[in-house]
N, C-alpha and C positions, 0 to 999 in steps of 0.2 A: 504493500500500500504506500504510494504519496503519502508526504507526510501533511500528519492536521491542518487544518484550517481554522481557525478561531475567529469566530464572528459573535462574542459575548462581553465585548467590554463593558457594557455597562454591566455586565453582573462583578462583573472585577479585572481587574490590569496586570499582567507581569509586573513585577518590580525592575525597574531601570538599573542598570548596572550602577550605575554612578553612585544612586539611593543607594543600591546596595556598601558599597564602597565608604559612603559616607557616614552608614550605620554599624558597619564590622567595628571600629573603637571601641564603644560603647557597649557592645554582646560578648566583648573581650577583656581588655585591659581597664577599660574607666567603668566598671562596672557598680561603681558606688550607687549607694540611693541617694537620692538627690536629695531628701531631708535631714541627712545625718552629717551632725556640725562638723565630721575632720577632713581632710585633703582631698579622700575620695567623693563623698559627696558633694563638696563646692566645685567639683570637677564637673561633677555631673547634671549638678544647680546651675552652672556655667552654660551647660550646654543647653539644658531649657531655656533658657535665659535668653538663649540668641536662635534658638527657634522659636519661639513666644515674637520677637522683634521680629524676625524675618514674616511671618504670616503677618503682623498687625501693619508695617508696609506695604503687603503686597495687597490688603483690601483696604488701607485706609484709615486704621482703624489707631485706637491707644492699646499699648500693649495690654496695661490691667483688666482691656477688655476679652482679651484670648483666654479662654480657659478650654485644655487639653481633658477629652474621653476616651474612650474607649471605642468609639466608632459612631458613625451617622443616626444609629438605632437608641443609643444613648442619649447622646445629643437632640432627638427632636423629644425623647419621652422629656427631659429636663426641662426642654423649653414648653414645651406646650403645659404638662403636669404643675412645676415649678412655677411658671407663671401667671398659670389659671388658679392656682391655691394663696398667689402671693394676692392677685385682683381682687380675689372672692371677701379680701378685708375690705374693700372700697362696697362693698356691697353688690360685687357685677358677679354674676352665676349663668353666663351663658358662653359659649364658644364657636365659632366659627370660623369653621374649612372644609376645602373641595372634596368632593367625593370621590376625588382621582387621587388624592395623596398616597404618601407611600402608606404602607402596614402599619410601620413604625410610629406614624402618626393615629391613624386610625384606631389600634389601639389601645395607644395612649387618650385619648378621646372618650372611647371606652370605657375608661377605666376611672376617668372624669366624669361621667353619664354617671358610673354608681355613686358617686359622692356624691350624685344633687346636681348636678353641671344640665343644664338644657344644650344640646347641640344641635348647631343648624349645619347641615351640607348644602354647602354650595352645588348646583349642578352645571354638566359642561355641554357644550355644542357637538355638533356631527362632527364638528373639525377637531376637538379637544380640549380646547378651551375656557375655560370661565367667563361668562359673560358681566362687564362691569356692572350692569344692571341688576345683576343677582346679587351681589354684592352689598351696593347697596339697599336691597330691598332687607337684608340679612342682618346688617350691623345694626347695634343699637346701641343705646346709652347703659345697657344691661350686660353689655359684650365686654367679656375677658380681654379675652385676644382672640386674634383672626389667623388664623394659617394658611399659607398659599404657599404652593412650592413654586421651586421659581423656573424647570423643565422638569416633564414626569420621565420621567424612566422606562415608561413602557414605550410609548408614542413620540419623546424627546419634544412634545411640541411647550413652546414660552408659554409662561401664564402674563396675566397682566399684573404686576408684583408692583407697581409704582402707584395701580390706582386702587389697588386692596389697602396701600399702605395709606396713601391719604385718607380714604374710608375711615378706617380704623381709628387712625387719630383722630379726624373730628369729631370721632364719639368717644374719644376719651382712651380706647382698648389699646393693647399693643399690637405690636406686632410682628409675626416671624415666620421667617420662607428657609426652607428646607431647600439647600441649594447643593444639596449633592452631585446632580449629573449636572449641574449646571456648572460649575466650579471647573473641571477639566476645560472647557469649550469657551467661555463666558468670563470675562473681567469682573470681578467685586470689588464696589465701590460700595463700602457701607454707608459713607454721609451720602453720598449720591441716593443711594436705595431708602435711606432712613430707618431702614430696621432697626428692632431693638432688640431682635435676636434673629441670629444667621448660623446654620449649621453645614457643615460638611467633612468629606471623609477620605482619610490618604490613598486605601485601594484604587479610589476610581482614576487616579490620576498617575497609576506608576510607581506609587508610593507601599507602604507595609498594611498590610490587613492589621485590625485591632486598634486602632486611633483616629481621634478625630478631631475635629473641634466646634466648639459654641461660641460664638462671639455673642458675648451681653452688655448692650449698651450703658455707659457710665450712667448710671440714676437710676437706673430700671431693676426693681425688684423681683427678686424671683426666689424661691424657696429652693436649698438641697434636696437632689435626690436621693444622692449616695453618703451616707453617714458614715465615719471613722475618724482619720486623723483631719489635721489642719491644713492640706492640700488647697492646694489651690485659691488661697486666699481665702479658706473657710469655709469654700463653697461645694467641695467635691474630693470627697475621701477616697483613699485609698493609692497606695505607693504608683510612683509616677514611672508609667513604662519610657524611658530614655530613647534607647536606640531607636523605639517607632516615633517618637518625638522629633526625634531629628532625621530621621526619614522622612515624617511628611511634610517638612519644613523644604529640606532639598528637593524632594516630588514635589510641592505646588511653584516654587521658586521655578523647579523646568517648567514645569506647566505653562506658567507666564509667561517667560522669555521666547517658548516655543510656539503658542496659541494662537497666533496668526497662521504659521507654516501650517501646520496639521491641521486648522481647521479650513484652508484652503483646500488640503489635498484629501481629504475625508471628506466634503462637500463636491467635488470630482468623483470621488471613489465611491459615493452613495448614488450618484447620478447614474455613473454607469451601469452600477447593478441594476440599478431597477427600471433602465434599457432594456438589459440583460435578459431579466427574470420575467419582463412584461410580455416577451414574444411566445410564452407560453400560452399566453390567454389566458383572462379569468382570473389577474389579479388586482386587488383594491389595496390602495395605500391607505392607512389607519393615520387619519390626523394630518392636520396640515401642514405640509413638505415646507414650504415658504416659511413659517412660523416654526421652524422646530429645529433642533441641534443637528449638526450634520452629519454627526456618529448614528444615529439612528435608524431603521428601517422597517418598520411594522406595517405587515401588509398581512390581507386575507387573499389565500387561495384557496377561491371555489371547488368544491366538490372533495376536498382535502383533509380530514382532520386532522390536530395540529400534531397529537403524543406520537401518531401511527409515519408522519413523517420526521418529526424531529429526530426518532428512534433508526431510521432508514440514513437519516442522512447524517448521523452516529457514527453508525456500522461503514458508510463512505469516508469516515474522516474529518466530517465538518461539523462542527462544535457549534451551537447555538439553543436560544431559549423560543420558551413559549408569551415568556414577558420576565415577572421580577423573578430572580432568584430567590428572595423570600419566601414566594408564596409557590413554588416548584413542586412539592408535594400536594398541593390541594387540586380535588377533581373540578372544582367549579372554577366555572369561566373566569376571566380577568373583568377584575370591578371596575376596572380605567376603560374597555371595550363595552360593559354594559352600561355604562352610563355614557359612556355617546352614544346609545341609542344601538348598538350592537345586537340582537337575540343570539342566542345560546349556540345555537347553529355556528352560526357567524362568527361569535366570538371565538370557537372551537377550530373556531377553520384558519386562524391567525395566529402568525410567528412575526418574533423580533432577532433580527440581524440586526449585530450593532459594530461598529467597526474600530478602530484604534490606529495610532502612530504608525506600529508595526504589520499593520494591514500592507497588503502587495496588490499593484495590479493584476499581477499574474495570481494570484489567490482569488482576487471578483473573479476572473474568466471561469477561474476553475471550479469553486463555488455555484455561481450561477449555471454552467454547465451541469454539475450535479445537480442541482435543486430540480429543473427543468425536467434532465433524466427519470427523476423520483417522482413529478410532479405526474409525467404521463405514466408511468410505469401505475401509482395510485387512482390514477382517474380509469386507467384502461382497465 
């Protein structure tokens, strides 16, 4: 067999040699914890220290505002949990966000609903989007916070993230976008955005699985979620993983420096597949192409179920999803496909190819070729 294909970045990235490189120290020799007062820890306080700096310039941000997790799953439960418990002392007991979010928000959300929390979902258009109208029909002077990611992960299509944020505010709530896949593709400018919490995560960009980050805006009250030591400025216990710290610092630093190149040749590279893949017949793009990250390609083919190909085109070599890797075990359809308006058929009949850095033209030819092969091979 050829060797693989991998068309799953959004569900996660190789780690970049470089990352790598820059994290071997740290898993080795400076292995100190970074809270304990002698040589080896200030070594390793050091090195937070200037990955904390490196992330709070790359979005803009004060460093006192970066606080280091454990990953994007973490990070949205904190924001969303944390600061719907910190509101509920102003007297506001309600929540609102899209029905597209990730799991991770959802539920977190959830879990808000049994405390007493009223939550409103936002719903999204054919194209996949939140309509600003919903929005505000949604907000009220009763609202916690408002959650809006800021590109979904299934469909990669933008939200409107600037007019949720205003909403929000003029009724007083916060607010915070889960900006995971957007983060890789996408420039963060926190004063620009105005959030008051921003989350995302090293895997997606090249960086180490297991860390992440929240940015909370200076003033903005949020409760802990995780209780222990004095981390984090009080705010988030438990001993600080170093080496992914400064792996995701050097993974989002490439990221920056490189996001114009690779989102030029991923925007090429999405194009062509889905040339490619169209000459089949009978395929539907999920979500609006113009509106959406260019790593991304969620489409329904007719006549197709998604497990019975994905499984075929396994067994070919070519690696990819039915949408989030989260929710990979569940038999029901993707919540992000039923709520544009998707039926179960339909939704069943849709796969996400998503593409990366390390994508090759010669990989779309080959790819598409297979897909194509399996596609009549399934229909005949």
């Amino acid at each position: 067999m050829e060797e693989r294909i991998y068309f799953d970045y959004a569900a996660t990235t190789p780690l970049d040699k470089r990352v790598l490189d820059k994290m071997t120290p740290y898993l080795t020799d400076c292995f100190g914890n970074a809270d304990s007062p002698h040589a080896y820890g200030r070594k390793a306080m050091g090195a937070v220290d200037e990955a904390r700096s490196i992330v709070a310039r790359l979005i803009h941000a004060n460093e006192n505002e970066i606080y280091f997790t454990s990953g994007g799953t973490e990070a949205d439960n904190w924001a969303l949990i944390g600061g719907a418990r910190a509101k509920r002392k102003e007297g506001r007991d309600e929540i609102v966000l899209s029905a597209i979010e990730h799991h991770a928000v959802l539920s977190a959300a959830e879990r808000l609903e049994k405390e007493g929390f009223a939550v409103r979902y936002l719903p999204v258009n054919a194209g996949g989007m939140v309509e600003i109208g919903e929005i505000e029909k949604a907000v009220s002077d009763k609202t916690a916070i408002v959650a809006l990611m800021a590109a979904n992960n299934e469909t990669g299509v933008l939200q409107p993230i600037a007019y949720a944020e205003k909403i929000a505010h003029k009724h007083g709530a916060l607010f915070f976008t889960d900006a995971v896949q957007y983060a890789p593709y996408k420039k963060i400018d926190v004063k620009e955005m105005n959030a008051d919490m921003l989350a995302f995560s090293g895997h997606k960009f090249y960086g180490p699985k297991g860390v992440g980050v929240l940015y909370i805006k200076n003033g903005v009250k949020v409760e802990k979620l995780i209780g222990g030591g004095e981390q984090e400025r009080g705010l988030r216990g438990g001993t600080l993983n170093v080496a992914a710290i400064v792996g995701l610092a050097k993974a989002y630093e490439l990221a920056c420096l490189e996001m114009d190149e690779n989102g030029k040749k991923l925007s090429a590279l999405a194009s062509s597949f889905i040339d490619k893949l169209a000459s089949v017949g009978g395929i539907t793009r999920n979500g609006a192409g113009d509106n959406a990250l260019p790593s991304v390609v969620n489409v329904r083919i007719q006549g197709v179920e998604n497990t019975t190909f994905l499984f075929n085109m396994d067994l070919q070599g070519v690696c990819l999803a039915a949408g989030s890797a989260c929710a990979s075990a569940s038999v029901k359809p993707s919540h992000v496909l039923t709520a544009m308006g998707l039926d179960e058929k339909r939704a069943k009949e849709s796969v996400r190819f998503s593409f990366g850095k390390y994508t090759t033209e010669e990989e779309i030819e080959r790819g598409a070729a297979c897909a194509k092969k399996i596609i009549n091979k399934l229909r005949g």
